[in-house]
FILUM-472921 format. One record per residue: x negated, y, z negated of N, C-alpha, C in turn. Coordinates in steps of 0.02 Angstrom, whole numbers, padded with zeros to 5 digits, always signed. Layout:
REM FILUM-472921
XYZXYZXYZ
...
//
This chain:
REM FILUM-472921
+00740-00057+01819+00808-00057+01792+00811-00022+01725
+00753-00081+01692+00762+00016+01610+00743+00070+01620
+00699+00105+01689+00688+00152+01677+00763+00193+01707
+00793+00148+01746+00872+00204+01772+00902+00203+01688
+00911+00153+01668+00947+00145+01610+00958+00185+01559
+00880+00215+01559+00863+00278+01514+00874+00342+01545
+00875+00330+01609+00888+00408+01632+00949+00411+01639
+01000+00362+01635+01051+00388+01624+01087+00402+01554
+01077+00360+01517+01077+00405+01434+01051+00470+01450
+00983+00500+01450+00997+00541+01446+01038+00594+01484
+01068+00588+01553+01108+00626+01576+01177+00641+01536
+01182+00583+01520+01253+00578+01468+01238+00610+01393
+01185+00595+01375+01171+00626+01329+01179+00710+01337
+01148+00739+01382+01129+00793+01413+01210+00809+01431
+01256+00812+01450+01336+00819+01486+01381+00841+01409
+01359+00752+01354+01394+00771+01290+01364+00844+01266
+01316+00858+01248+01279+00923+01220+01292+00974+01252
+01295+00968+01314+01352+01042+01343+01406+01066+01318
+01456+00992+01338+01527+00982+01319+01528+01016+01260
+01498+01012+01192+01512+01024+01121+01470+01085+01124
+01426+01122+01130+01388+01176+01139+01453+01218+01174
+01487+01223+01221+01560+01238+01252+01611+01251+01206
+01622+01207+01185+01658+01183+01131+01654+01236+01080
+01600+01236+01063+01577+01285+00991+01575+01351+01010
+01559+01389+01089+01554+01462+01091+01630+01466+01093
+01683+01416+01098+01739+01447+01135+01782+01404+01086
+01775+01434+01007+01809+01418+00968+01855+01477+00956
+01834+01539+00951+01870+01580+00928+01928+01577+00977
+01932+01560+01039+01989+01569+01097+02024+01521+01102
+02001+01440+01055+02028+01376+01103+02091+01362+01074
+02141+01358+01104+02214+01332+01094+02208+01298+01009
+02249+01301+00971+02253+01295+00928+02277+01215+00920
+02313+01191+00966+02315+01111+00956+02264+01087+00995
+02222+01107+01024+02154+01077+01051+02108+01086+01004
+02119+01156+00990+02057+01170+00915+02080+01093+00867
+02117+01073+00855+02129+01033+00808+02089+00977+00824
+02113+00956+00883+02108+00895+00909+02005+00880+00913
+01991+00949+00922+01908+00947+00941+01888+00951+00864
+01913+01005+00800+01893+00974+00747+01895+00898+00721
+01932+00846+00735+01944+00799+00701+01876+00743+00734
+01871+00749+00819+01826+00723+00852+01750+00748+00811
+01737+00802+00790+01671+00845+00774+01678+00808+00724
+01733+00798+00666+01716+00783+00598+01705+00694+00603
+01719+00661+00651+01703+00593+00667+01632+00583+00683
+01637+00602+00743+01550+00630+00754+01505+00646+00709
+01507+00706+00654+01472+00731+00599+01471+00673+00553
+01505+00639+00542+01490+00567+00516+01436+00553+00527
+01443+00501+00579+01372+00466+00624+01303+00517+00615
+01324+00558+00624+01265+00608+00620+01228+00611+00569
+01266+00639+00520+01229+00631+00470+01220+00575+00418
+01251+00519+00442+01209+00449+00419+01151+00439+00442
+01139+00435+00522+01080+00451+00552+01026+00479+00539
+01027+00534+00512+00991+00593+00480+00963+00572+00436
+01003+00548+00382+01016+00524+00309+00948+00474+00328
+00976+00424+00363+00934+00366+00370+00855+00380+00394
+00869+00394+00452+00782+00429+00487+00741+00457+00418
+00768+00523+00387+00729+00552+00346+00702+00507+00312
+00732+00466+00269+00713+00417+00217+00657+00369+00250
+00661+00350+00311+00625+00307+00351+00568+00339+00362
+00585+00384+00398+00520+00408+00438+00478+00471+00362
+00516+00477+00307+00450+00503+00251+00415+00437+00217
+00435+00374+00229+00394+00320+00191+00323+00318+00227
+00271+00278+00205+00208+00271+00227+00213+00211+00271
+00179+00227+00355+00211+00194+00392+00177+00120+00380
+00218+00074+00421+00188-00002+00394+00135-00024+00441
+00072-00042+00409+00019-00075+00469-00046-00008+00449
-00009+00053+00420-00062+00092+00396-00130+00073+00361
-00186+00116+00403-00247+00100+00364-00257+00174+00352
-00244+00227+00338-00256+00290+00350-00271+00296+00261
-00333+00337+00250-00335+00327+00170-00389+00387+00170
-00411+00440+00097-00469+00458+00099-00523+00419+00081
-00588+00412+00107-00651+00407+00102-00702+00463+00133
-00778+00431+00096-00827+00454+00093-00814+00467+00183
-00842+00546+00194-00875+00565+00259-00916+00526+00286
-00973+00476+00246-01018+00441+00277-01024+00373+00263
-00972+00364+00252-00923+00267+00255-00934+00247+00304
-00992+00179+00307-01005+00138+00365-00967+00079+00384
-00889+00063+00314-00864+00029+00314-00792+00042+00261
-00747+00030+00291-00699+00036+00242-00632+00005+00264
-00566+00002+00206-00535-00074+00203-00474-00070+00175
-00414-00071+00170-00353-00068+00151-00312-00159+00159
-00327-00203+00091-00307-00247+00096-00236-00274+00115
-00218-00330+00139-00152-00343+00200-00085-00319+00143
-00089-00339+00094-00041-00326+00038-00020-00265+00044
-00076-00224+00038-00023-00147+00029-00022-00121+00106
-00041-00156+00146-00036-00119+00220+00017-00140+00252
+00043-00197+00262+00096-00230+00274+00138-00290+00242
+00219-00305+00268+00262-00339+00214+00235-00422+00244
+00224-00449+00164+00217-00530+00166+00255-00579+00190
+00266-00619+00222+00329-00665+00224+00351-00688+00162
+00316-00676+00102+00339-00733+00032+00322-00660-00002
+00339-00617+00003+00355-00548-00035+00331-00553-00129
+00348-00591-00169+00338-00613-00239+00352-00681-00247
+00343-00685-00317+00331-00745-00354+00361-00762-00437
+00418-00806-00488+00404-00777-00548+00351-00832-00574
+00361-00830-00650+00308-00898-00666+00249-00910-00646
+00224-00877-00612+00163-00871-00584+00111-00919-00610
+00085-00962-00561+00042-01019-00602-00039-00981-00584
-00069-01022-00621-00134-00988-00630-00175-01007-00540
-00219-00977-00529-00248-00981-00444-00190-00963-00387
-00144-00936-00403-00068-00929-00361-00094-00882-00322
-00111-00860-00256-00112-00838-00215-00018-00782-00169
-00047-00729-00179+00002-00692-00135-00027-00646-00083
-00014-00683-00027-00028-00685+00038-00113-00711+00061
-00146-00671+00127-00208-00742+00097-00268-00701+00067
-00256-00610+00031-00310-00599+00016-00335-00594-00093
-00258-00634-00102-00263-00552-00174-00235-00642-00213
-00271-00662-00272-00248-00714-00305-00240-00720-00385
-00204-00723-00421-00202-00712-00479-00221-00786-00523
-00270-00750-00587-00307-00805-00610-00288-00807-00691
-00275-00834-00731-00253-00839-00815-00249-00905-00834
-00224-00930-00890-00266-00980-00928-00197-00964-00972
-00128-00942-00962-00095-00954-00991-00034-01052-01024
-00033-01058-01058-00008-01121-01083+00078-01127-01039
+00122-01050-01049+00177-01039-01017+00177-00987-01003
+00182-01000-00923+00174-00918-00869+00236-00882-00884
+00229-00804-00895+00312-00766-00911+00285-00717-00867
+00246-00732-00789+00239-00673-00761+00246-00672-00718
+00272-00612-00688+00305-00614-00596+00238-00553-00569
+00247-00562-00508+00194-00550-00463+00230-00533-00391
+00238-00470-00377+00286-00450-00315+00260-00393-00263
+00265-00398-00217+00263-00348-00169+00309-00300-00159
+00305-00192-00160+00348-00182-00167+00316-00123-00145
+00385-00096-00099+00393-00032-00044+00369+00017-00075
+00324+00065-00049+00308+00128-00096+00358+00177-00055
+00377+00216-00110+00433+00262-00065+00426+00329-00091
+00366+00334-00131+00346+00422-00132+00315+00466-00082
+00330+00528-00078+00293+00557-00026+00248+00565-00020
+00203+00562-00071+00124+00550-00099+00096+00479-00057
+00115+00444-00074+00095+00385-00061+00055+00377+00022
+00026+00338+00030-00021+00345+00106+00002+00233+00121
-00017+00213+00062-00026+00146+00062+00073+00126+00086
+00090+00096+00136+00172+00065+00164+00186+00025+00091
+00138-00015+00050+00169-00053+00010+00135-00057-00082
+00144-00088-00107+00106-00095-00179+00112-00140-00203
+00086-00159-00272+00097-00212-00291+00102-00224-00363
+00164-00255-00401+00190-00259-00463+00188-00300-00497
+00141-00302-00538+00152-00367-00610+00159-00358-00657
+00204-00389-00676+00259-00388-00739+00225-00429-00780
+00214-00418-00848+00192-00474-00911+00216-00460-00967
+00263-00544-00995+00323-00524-01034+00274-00556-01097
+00289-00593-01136+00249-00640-01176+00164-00673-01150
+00120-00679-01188+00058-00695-01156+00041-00750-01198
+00014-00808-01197-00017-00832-01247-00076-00847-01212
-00106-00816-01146-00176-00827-01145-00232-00775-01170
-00308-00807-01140-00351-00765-01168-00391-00738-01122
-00343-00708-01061-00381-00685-00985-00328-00701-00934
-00324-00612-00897-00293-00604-00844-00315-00564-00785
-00332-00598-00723-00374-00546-00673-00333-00575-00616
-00332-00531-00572-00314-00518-00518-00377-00495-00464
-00391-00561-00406-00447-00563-00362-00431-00541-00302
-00470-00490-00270-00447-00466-00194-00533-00498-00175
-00523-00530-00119-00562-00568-00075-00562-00504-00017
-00650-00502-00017-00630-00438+00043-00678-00486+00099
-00660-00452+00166-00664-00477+00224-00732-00490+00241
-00795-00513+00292-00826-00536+00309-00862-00466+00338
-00835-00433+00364-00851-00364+00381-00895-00335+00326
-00856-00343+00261-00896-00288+00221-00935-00297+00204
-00975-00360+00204-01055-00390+00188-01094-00391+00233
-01051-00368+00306-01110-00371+00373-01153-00302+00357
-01226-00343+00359-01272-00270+00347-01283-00247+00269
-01218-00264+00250-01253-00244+00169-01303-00245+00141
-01323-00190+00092-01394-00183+00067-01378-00138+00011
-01455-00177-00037-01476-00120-00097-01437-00056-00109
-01436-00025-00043-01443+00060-00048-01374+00087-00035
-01339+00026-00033-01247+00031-00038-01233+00051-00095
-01176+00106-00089-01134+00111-00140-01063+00086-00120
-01048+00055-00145-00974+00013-00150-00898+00028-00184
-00875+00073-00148-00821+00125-00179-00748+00096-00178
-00715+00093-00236-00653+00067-00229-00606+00134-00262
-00536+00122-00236-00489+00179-00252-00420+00145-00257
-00407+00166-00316-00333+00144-00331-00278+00187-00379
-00211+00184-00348-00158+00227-00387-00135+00175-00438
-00127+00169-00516-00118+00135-00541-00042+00170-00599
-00026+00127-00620+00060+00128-00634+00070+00079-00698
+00081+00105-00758+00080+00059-00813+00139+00091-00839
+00169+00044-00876+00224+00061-00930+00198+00099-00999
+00153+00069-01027+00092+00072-01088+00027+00063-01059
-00013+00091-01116-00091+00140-01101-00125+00037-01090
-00161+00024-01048-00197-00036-01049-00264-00042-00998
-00307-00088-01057-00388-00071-01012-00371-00127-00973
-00404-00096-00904-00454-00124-00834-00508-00127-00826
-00536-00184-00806-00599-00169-00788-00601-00214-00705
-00656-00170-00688-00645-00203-00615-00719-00225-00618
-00726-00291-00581-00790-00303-00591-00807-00329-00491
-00859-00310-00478-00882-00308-00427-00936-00412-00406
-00908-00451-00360-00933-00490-00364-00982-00500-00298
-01049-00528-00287-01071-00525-00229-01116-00597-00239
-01092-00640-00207-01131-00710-00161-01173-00702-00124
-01230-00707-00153-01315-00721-00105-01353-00768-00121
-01332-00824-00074-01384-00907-00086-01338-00911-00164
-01382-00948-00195-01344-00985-00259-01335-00940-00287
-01342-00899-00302-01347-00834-00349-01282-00797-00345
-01263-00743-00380-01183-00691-00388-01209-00648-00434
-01222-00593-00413-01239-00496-00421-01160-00501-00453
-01144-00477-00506-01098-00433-00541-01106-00369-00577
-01063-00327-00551-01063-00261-00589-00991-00225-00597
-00998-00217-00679-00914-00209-00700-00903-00131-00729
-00851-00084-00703-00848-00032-00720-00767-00022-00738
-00764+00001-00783-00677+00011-00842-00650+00065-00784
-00609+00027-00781-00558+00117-00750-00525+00155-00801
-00556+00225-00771-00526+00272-00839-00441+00282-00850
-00430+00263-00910-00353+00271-00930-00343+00339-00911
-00264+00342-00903-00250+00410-00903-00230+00448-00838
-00287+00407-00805-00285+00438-00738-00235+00400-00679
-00205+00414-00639-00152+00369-00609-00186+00363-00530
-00225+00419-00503-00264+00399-00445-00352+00393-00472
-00381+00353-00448-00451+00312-00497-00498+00276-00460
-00569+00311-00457-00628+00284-00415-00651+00264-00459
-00694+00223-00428-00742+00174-00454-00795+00179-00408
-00870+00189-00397-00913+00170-00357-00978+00117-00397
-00996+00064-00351-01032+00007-00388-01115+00017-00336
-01172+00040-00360-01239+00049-00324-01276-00004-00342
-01287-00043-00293-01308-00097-00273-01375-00111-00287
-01419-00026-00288-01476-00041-00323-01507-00074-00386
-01476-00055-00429-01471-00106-00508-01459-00184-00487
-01455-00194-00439-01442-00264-00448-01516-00312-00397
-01499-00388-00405-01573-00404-00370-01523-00425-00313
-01497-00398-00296-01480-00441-00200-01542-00454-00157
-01511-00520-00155-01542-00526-00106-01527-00505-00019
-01515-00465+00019-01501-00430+00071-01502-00495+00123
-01523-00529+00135-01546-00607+00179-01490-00644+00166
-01500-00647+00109-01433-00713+00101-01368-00697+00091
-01346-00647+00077-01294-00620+00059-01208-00665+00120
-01160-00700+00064-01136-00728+00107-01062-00707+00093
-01022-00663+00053-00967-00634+00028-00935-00624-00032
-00911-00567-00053-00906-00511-00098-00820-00526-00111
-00797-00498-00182-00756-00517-00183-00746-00474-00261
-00678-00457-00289-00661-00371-00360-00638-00417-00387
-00637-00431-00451-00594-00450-00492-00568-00388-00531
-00507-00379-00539-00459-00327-00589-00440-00375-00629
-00465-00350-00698-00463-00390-00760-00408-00343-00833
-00362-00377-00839-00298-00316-00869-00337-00352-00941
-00339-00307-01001-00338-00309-01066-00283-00325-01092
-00266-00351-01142-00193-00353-01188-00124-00334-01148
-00135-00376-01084-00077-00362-01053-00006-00385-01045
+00016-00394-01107+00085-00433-01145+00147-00362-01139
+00196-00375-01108+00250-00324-01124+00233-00265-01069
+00209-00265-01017+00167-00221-00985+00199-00234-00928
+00200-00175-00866+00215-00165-00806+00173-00112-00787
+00133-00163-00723+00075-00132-00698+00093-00128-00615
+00091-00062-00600+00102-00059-00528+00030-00048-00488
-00002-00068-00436-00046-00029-00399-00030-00008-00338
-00002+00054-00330+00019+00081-00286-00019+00074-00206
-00082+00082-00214-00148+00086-00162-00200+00041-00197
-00237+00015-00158-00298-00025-00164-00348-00010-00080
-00416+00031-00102-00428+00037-00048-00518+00013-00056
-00531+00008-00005-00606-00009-00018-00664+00038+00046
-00719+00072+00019-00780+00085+00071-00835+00072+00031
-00901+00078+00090-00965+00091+00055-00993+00139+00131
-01040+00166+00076-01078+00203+00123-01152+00201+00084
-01220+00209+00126-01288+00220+00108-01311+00275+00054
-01326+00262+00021-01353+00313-00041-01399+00359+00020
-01399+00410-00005-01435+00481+00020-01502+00443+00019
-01558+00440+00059-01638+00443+00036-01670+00498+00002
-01709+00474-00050-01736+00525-00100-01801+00560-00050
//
């Protein structure tokens, strides 16, 4: 039944597009109160149309939703586009933001403020640049604490197999009002123990790698039980911080 359904739209579809294709070679000849009558129909029509138009374009240039499509390393044995910027949350933001407040179930914000003045939101990327469907915005009006990080919990995947000889690559478009340090610090759980390694993202720059080599550190490869970034904002009072993209790979260091 839908498939007649559709074939007959398009026949009708197909009949109208004649009709007006007709219409248009046989303007110069057509009766002058018909000419009228077919301009006023065209300029009704041209309406719809180009709302349509209007609309699609805007739609179909955003970054589509559910996207994992991102650059990485050619020889990435693993890589990761957290749920936040890939698709929309049911609980979209937050203001007042209390300290351990969780938005959605991977990305949680942590501070030690006395009175929260900070909102925390999910929000449409709509440049043509953009690859990531969504981003993410925190606002900080007044601060009276002494520490603000933002934790992305990465998946179970990305510790399967992990080893030493990983390099651990993160990529992010970042969006400030005023110049403010980041540091992202790399966390890894093996048996009682937690491998950290913290690298500043360079100011200035608005798209920004980071890679973390696993060799410097003592992992233990055996026990290893899940990994997890803290983004740690400096003096971040009066500040609007967007991260457009948040993406994650690793791949094996070359053998010497």
């Amino acid at each position: 039944m839908a498939k007649r359904t559709g074939l007959l739209k398009e026949l009708m579809y197909q009949a109208s597009l004649r009709r007006w294709s007709r219409a248009a070679r046989g303007a110069d000849e057509t009766d002058l109160v018909q000419l009228r009558a077919q301009r006023a129909k065209a300029r009704r029509l041209r309406a719809h149309l180009n709302r349509l138009i209007h609309v699609a374009e805007s739609r179909l240039a955003l970054p589509m939703i559910g996207s994992t499509a991102f650059q990485k390393p050619f020889d990435a044995d693993w890589d990761w586009r957290p749920e936040l910027w890939r698709g929309p949350l049911p609980v979209p933001g937050m203001s007042s933001v209390a300290n351990k407040s969780m938005l959605g179930h991977e990305v949680t914000l942590f501070h030690d403020c006395q009175r929260s003045e900070l909102t925390l939101r999910q929000v449409r990327n709509m440049r043509e640049a953009d690859l990531a469907p969504f981003g993410l915005r925190l606002d900080v009006f007044n601060f009276d604490g002494s520490f603000l990080s933002l934790v992305v919990d990465l998946p179970e995947d990305a510790v399967r197999g992990l080893q030493k000889r990983h390099l651990v690559r993160v990529d992010t478009i970042v969006e400030m009002e005023k110049p403010l340090e980041v540091f992202a610090r790399l966390n890894i759980k093996h048996g009682p123990n937690t491998e950290q390694i913290v690298r500043e993202l360079p100011l200035g720059d608005e798209e920004v790698m980071v890679e973390f080599d696993l060799a410097y550190t003592k992992l233990n490869e055996k026990r290893v039980e899940k990994m997890w970034l803290d983004l740690i904002f400096e003096g971040p009072q009066m500040n609007q911080v967007t991260l457009r993209d948040l993406t994650f790979s690793r791949r094996p260091r070359a053998e010497l």
